[in-house]
KOLNUVO-568812 format. One line per field, with one value per residue (C-alpha): residue in one letter; y, z, x. Coordinates in steps of 0.02 Angstrom, whole numbers. Last residue first. Layout:
res (A;...)
Y (Y;...)
Z (Z;...)
X (X;...)
end
This chain:
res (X;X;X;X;X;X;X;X;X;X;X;X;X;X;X;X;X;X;X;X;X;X;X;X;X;X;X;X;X;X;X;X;X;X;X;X;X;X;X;X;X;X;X;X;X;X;X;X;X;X;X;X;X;X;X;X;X;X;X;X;X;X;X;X;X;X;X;X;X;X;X;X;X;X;X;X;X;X;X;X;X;X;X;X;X;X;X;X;X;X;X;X;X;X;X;X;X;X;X;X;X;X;X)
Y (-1241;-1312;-1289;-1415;-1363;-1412;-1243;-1139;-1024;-953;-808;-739;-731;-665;-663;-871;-897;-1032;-1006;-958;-829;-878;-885;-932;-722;-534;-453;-289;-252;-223;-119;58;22;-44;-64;-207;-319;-477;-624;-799;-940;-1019;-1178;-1210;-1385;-1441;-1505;-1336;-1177;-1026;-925;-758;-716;-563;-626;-616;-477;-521;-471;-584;-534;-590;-443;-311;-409;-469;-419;-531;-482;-553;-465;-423;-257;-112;27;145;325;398;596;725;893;1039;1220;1348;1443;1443;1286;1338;1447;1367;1305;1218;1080;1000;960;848;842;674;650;457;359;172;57)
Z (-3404;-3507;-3697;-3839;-4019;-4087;-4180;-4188;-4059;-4141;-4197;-4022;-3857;-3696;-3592;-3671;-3646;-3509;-3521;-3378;-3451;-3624;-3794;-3981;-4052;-3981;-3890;-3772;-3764;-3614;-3540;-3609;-3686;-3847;-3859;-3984;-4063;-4158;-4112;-4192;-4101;-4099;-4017;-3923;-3821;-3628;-3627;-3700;-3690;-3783;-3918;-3953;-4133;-4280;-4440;-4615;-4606;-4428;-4257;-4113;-3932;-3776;-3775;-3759;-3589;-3595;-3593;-3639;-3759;-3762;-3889;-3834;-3795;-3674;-3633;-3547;-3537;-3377;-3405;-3269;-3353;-3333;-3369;-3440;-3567;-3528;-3548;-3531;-3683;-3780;-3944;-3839;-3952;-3886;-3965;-3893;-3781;-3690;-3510;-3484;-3313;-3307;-3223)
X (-1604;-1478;-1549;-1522;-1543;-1722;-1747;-1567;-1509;-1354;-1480;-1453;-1546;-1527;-1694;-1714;-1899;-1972;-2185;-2266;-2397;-2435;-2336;-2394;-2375;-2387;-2250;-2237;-2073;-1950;-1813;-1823;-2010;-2094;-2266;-2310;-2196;-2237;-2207;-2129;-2078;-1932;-1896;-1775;-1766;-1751;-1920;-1993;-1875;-1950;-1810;-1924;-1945;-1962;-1923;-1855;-1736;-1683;-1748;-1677;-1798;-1755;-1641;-1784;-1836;-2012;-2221;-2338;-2494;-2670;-2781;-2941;-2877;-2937;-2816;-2906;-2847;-2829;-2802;-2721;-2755;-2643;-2697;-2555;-2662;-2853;-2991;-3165;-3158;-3336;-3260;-3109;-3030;-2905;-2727;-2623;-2463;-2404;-2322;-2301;-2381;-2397;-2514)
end
């Protein structure tokens, strides 16, 4: 659960609302789509792609994402990852497909 202080624009035909009230509003955020959330540097964003660097057998492989909510520390991401799964937190575009990773 998260908290963030937003401003909109109600409409009050009948006056029940005066200048200066507060609301406290819980807003469900209901998805069938299955998202993961990682560090911003785990991320390498090129021209062509979007990707996260996952470690399988001791071997990159890059998989692409694509970004959802993005916060101060970490991103929401969307793409061929579940729960569990070994990603690189500090990647780079050195990282090639296949290449060898210590883990």
């Amino acid at each position: 659960m998260r908290s963030e202080a937003v401003e909109i624009d109600v409409t009050n035909n009948n006056g029940d609302l005066k200048p200066g009230m507060y609301a406290e509003v819980k807003i469900p955020m209901l998805s069938g789509a299955k998202s993961l959330l990682v560090p911003n540097a785990a991320i390498v964003r090129s021209t062509e792609r979007r990707y996260v660097i996952k470690v399988d057998d001791g071997k990159a492989r890059l998989v692409d994402i694509k970004e959802g909510l993005v916060g101060k520390d970490s991103t929401e991401i969307f793409g061929n990852l579940k729960a569990g799964d070994k990603i690189i937190t500090k990647a780079d575009d050195g990282v090639k497909d296949g290449d060898t990773v210590k883990e």
